[in-house]
VMD Tcl script that draws the C-alpha trace (Angstrom):
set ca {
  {49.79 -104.67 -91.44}
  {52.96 -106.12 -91.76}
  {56.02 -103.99 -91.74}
  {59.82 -105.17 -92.56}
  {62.01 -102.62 -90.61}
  {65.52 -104.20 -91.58}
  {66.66 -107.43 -92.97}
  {69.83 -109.04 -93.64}
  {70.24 -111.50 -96.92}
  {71.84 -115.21 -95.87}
  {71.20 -116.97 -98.79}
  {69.56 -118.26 -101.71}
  {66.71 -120.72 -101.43}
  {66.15 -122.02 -104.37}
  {65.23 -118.69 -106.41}
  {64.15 -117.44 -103.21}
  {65.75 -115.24 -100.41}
  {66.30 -116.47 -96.88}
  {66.95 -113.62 -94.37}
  {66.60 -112.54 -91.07}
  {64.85 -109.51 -90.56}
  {63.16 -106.73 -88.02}
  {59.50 -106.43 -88.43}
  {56.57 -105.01 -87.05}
  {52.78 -105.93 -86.87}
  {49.50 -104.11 -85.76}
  {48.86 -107.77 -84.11}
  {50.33 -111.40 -83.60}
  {47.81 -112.71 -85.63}
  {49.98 -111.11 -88.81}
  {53.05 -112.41 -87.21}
  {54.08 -114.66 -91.10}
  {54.65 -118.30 -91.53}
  {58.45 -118.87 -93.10}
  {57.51 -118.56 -96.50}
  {55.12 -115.46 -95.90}
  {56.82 -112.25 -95.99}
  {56.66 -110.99 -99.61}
  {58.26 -113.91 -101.17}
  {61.60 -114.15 -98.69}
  {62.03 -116.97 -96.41}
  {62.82 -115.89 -92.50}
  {64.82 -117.52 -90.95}
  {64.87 -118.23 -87.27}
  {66.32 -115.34 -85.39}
  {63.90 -112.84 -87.08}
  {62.05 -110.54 -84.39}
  {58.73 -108.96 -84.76}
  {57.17 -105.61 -82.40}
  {53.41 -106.13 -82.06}
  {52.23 -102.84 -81.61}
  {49.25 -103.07 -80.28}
  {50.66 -104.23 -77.01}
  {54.55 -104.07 -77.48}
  {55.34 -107.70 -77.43}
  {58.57 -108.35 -79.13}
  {58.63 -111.80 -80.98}
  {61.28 -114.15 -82.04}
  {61.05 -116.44 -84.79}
  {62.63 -120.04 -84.24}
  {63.38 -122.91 -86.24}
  {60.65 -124.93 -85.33}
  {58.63 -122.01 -87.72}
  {56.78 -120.49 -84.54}
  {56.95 -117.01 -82.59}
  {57.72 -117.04 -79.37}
  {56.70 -114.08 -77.29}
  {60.33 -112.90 -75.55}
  {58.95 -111.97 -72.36}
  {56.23 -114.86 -71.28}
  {57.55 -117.43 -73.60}
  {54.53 -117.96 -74.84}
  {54.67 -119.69 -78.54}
  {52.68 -118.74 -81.37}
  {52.46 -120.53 -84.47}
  {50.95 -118.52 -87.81}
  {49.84 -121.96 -89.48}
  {47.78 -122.18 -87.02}
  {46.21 -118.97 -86.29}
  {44.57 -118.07 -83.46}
}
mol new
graphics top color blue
foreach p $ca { graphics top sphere $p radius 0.5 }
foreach p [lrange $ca 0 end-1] q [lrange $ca 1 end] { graphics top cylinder $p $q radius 0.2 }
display resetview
């Protein structure tokens, strides 16, 4: 389940919001695409706490997640 914790608004998109925001997941594989998080855009600088293993995640501007500690990129388009 996907959780927004904080965000801040930037801007209007269009008719859309683009912010950057806290979240938190149950799992990576819920970690959204930029368009995916209840109809805001995120913009890069948006971090996400898996909980399952306490991987914090950042959200760049190449619209993957990159795990903060390994470096590991993760890219929700894709899935797993």
């Amino acid at each position: 389940m996907l959780t927004i914790l904080k965000e801040k608004f930037m801007s209007y998109n269009g008719e859309r919001s683009l912010v950057i925001a806290e979240l938190a997941v149950d799992t990576k594989t819920e970690l959204p695409a930029e368009d995916g998080v209840n109809g805001r855009l995120i913009s890069h600088g948006t971090i996400a706490w898996e909980i399952s293993t306490g991987n914090i995640y950042g959200f760049g501007g190449d619209g993957k997640w990159v795990n903060q500690a390994t470096g590991e990129a993760y890219d929700p388009e894709d899935g797993e």
